[in-house]
N, CA, C and O atoms as CSV, one atom per row, in Angstrom:
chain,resi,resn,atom,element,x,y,z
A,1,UNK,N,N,4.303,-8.391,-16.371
A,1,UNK,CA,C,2.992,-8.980,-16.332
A,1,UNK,C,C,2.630,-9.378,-14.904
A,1,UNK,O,O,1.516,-9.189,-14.415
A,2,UNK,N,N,3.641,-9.934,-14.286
A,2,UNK,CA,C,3.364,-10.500,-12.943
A,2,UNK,C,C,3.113,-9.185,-11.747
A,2,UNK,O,O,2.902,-9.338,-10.544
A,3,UNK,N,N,3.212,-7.910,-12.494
A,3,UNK,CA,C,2.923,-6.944,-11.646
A,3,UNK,C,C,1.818,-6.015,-12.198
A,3,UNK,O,O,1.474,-4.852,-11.984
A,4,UNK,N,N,1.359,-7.145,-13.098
A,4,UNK,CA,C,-0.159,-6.371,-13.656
A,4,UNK,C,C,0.015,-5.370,-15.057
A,4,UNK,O,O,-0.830,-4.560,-15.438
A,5,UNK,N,N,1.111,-5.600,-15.601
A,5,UNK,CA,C,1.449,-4.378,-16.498
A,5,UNK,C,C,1.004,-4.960,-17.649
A,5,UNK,O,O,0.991,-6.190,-17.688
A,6,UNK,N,N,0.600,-4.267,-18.690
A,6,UNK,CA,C,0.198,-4.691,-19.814
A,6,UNK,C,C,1.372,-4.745,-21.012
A,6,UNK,O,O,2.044,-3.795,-21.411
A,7,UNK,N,N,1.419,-6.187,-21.481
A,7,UNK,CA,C,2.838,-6.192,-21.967
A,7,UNK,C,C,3.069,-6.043,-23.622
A,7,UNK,O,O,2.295,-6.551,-24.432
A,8,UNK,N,N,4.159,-5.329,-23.968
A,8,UNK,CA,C,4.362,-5.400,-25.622
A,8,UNK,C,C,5.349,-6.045,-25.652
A,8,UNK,O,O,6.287,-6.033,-24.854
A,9,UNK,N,N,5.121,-7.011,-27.118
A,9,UNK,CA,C,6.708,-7.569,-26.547
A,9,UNK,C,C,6.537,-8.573,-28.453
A,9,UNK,O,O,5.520,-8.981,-29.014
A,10,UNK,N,N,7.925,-8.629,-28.877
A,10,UNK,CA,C,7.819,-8.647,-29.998
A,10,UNK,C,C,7.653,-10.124,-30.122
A,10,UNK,O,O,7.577,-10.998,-29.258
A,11,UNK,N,N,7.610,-10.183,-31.727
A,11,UNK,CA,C,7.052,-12.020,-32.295
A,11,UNK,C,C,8.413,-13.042,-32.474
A,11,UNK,O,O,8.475,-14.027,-33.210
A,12,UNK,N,N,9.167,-12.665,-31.844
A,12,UNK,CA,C,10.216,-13.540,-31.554
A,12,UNK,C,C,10.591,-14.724,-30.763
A,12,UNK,O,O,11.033,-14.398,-29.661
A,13,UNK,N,N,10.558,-15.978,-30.968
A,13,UNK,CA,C,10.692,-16.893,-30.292
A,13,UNK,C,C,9.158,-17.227,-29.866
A,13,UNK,O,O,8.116,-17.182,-30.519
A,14,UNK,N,N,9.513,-17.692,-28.085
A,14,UNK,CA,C,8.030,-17.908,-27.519
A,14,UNK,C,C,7.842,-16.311,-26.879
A,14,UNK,O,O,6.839,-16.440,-26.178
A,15,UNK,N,N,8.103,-15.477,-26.809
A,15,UNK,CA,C,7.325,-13.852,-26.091
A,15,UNK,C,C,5.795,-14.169,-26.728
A,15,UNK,O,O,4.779,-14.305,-26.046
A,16,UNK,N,N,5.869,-14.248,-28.117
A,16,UNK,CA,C,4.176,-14.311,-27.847
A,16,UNK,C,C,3.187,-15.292,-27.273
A,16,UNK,O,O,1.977,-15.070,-27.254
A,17,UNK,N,N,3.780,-16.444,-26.782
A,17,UNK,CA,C,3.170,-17.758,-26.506
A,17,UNK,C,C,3.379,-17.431,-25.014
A,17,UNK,O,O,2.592,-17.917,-24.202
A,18,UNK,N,N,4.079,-16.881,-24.727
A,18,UNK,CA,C,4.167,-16.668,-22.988
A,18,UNK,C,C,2.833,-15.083,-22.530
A,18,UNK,O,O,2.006,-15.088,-21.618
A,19,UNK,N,N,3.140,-13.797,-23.682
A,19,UNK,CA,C,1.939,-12.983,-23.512
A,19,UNK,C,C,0.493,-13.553,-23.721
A,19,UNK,O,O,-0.510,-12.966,-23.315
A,20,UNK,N,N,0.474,-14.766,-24.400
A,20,UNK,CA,C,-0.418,-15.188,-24.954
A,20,UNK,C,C,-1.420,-13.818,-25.469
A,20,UNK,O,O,-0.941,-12.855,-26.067
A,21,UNK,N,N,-2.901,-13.948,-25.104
A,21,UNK,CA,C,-3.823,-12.734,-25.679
A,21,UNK,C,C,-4.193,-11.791,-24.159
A,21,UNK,O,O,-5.241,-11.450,-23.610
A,22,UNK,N,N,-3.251,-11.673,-23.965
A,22,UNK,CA,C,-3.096,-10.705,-22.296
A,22,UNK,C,C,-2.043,-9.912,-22.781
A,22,UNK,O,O,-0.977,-10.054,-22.181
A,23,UNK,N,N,-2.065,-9.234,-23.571
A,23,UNK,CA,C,-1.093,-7.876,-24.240
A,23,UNK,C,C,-1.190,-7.668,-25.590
A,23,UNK,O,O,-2.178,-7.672,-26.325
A,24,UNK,N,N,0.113,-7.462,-25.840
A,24,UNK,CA,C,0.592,-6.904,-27.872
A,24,UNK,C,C,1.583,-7.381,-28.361
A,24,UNK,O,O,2.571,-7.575,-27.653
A,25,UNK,N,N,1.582,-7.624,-29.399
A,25,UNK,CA,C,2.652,-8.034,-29.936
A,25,UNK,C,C,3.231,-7.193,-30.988
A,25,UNK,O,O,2.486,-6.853,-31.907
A,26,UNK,N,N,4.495,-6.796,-30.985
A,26,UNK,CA,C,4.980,-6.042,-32.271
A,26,UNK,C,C,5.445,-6.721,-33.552
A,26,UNK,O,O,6.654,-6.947,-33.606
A,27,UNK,N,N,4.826,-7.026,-34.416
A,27,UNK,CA,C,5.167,-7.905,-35.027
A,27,UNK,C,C,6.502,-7.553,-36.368
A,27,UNK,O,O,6.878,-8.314,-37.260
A,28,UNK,N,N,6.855,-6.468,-36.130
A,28,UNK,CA,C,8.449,-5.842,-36.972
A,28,UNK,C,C,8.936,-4.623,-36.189
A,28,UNK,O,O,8.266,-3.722,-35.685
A,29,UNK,N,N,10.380,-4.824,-36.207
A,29,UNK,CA,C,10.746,-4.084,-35.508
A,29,UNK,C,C,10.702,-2.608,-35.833
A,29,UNK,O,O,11.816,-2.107,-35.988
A,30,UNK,N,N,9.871,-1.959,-35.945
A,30,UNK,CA,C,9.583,-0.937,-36.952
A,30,UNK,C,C,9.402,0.568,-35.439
A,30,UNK,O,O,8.559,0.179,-34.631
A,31,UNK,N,N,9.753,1.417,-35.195
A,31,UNK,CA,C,9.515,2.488,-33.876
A,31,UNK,C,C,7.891,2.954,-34.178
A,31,UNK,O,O,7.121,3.094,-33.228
A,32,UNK,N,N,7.516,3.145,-35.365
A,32,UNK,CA,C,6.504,3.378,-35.697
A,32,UNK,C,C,5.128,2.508,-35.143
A,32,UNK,O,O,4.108,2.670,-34.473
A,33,UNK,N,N,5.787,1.580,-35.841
A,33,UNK,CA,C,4.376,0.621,-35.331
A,33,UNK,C,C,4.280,0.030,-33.551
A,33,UNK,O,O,3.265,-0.339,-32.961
A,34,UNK,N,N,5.735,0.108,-33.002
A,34,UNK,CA,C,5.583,0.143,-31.503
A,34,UNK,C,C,4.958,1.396,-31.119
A,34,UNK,O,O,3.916,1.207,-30.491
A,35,UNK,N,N,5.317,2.835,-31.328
A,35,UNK,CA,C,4.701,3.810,-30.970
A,35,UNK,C,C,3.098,3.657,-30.911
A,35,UNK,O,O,2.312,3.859,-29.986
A,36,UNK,N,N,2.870,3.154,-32.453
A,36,UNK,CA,C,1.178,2.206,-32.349
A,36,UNK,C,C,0.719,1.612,-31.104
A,36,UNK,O,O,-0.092,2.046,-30.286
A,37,UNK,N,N,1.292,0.699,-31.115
A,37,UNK,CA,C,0.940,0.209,-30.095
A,37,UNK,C,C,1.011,0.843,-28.255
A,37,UNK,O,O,0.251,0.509,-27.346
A,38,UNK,N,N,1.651,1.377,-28.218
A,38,UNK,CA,C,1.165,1.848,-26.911
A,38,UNK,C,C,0.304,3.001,-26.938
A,38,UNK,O,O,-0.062,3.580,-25.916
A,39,UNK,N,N,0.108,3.203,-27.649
A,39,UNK,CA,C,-0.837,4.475,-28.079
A,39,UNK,C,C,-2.272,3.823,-27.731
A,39,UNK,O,O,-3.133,4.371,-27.043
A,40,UNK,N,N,-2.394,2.252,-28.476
A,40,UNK,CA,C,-3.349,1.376,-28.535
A,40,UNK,C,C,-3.853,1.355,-27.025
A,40,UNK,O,O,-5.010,1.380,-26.605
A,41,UNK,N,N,-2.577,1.297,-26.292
A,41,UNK,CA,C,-3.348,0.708,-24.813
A,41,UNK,C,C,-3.823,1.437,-24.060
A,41,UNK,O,O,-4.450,1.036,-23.080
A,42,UNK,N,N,-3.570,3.121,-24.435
A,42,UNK,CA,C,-4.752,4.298,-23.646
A,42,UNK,C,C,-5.904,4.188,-24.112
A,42,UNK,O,O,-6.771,4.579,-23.330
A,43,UNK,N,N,-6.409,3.661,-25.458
A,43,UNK,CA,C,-7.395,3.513,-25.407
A,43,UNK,C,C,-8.395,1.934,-25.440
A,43,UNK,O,O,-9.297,1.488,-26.149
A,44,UNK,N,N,-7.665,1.495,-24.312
A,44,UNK,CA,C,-8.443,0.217,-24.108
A,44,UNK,C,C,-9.128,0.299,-22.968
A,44,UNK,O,O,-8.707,0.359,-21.813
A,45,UNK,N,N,-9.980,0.297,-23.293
A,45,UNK,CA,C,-11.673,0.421,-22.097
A,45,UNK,C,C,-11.757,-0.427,-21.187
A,45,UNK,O,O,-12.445,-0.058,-20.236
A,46,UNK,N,N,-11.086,-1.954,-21.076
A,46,UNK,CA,C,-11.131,-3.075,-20.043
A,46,UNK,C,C,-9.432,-2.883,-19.216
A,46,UNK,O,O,-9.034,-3.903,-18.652
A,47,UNK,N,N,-8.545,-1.693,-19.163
A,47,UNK,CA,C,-7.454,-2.082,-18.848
A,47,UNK,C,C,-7.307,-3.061,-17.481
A,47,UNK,O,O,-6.738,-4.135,-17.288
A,48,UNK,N,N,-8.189,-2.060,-16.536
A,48,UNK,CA,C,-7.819,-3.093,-15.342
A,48,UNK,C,C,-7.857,-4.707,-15.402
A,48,UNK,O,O,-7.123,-5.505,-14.818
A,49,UNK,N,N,-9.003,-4.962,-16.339
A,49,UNK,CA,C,-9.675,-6.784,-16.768
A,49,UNK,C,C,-8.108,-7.105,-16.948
A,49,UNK,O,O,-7.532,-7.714,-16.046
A,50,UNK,N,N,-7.171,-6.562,-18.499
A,50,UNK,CA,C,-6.618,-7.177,-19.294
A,50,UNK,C,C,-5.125,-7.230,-17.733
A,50,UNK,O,O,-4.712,-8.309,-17.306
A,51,UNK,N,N,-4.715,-6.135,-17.300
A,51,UNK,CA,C,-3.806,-6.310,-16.189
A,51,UNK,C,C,-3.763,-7.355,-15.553
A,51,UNK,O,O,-2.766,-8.076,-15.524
A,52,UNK,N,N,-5.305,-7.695,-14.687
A,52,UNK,CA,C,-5.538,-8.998,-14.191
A,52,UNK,C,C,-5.077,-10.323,-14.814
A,52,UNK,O,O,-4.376,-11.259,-14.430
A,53,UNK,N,N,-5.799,-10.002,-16.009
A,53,UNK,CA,C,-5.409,-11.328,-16.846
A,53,UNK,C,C,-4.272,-11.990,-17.193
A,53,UNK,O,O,-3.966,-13.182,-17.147
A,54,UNK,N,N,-3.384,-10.470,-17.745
A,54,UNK,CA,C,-1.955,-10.717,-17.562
A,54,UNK,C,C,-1.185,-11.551,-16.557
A,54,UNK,O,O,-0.398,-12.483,-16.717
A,55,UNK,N,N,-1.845,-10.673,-14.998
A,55,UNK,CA,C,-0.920,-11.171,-14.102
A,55,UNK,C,C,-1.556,-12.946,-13.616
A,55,UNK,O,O,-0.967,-13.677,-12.819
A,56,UNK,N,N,-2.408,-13.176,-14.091
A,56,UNK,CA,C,-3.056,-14.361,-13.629
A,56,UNK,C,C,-2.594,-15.358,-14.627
A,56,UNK,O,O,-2.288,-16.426,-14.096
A,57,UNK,N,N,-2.485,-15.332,-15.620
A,57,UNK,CA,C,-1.677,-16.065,-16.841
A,57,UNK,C,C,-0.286,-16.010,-16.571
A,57,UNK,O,O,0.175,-16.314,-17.671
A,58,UNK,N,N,0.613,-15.833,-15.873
A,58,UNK,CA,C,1.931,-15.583,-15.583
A,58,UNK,C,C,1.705,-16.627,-14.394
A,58,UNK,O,O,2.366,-17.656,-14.534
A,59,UNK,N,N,1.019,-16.576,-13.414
A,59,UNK,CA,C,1.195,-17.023,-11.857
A,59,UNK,C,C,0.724,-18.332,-12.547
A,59,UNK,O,O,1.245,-19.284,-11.965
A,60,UNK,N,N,0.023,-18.685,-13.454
A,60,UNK,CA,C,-0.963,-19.934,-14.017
A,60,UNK,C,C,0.165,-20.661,-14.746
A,60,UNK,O,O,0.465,-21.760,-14.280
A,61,UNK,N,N,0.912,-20.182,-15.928
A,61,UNK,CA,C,1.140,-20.783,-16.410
A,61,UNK,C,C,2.999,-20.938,-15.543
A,61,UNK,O,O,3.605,-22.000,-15.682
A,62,UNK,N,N,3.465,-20.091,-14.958
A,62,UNK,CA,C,4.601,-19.962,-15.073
A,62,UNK,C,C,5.004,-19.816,-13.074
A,62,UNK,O,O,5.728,-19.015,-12.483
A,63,UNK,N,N,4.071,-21.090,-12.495
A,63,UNK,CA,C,4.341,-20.968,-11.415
A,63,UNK,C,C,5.795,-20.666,-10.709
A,63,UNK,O,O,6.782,-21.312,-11.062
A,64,UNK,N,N,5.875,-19.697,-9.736
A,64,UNK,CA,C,7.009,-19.362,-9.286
A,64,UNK,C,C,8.006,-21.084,-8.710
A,64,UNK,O,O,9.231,-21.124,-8.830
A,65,UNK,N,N,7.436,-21.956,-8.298
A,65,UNK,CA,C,7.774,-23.274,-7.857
A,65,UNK,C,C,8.667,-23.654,-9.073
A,65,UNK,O,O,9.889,-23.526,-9.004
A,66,UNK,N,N,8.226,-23.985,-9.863
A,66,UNK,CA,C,8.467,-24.130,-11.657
A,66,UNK,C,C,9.903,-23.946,-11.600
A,66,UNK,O,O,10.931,-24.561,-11.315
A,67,UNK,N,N,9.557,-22.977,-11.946
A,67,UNK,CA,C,10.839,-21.248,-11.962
A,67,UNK,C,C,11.762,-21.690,-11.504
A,67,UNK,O,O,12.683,-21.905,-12.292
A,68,UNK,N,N,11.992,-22.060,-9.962
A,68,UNK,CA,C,13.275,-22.146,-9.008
A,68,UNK,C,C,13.502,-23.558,-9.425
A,68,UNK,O,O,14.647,-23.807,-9.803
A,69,UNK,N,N,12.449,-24.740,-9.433
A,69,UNK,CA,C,12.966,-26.027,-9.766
A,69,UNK,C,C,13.998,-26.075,-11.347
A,69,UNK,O,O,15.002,-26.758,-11.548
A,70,UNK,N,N,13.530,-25.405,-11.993
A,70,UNK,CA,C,14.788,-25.052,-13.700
A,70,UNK,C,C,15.563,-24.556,-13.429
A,70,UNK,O,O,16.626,-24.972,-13.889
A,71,UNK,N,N,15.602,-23.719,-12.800
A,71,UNK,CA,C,16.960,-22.953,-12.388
A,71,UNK,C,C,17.854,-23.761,-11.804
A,71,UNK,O,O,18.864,-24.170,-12.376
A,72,UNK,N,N,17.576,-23.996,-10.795
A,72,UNK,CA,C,18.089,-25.153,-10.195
A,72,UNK,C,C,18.841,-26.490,-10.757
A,72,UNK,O,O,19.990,-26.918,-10.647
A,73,UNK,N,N,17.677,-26.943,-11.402
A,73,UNK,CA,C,18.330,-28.097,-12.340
A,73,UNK,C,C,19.356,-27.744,-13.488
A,73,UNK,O,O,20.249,-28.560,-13.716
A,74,UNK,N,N,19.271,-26.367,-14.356
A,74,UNK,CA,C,19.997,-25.782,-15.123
A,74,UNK,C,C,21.014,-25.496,-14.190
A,74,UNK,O,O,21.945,-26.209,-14.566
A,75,UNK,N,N,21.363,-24.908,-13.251
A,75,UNK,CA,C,23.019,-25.253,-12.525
A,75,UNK,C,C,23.449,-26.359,-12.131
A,75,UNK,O,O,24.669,-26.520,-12.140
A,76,UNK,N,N,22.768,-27.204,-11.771
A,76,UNK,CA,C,23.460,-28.851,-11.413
A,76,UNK,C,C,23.839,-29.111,-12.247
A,76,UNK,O,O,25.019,-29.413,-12.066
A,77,UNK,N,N,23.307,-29.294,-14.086
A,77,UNK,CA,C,23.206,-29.580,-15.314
A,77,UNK,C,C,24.820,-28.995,-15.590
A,77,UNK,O,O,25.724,-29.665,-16.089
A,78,UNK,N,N,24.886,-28.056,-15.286
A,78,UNK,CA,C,25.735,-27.362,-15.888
A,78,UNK,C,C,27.038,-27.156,-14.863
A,78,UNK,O,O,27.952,-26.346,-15.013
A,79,UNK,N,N,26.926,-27.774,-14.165
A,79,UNK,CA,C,28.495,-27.693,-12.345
A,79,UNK,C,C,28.561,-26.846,-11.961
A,79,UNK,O,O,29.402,-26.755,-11.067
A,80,UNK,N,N,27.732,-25.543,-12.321
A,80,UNK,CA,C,27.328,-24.332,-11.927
A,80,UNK,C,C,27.627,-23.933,-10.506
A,80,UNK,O,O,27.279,-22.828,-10.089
């Protein structure tokens, strides 16, 4: 996402709360219905919009600052 890609990504855990409505979700693990879905995204008429959006919802919600401060604290946490 953070490189603009339009993301599929299944209903497990938070993946869909992190794609939020800036991609797809597969909602069973089924080859069929993933094949669906990327099939879906040649024919989406706003791709460049939804790319943007993607990558702007990633930098928004999931500042890189963020990122290194958890990491971080998850090895101190841990004697890492």
């Amino acid at each position: 996402m953070l490189c603009e890609c339009i993301p599929i990504g299944s209903s497990v855990n938070i993946i869909p709360k992190i794609i939020g409505g800036n991609g797809l979700i597969l909602e069973k693990r089924k080859i069929e219905d993933l094949k669906s879905l990327v099939k879906s995204i040649i024919k989406i008429e706003n791709k460049n919009t939804l790319r943007k959006q993607a990558r702007n919802h990633i930098v928004k919600k999931y500042n890189i600052n963020n990122r290194v401060e958890k990491i971080i604290s998850l090895i101190e946490s841990n004697n890492l």
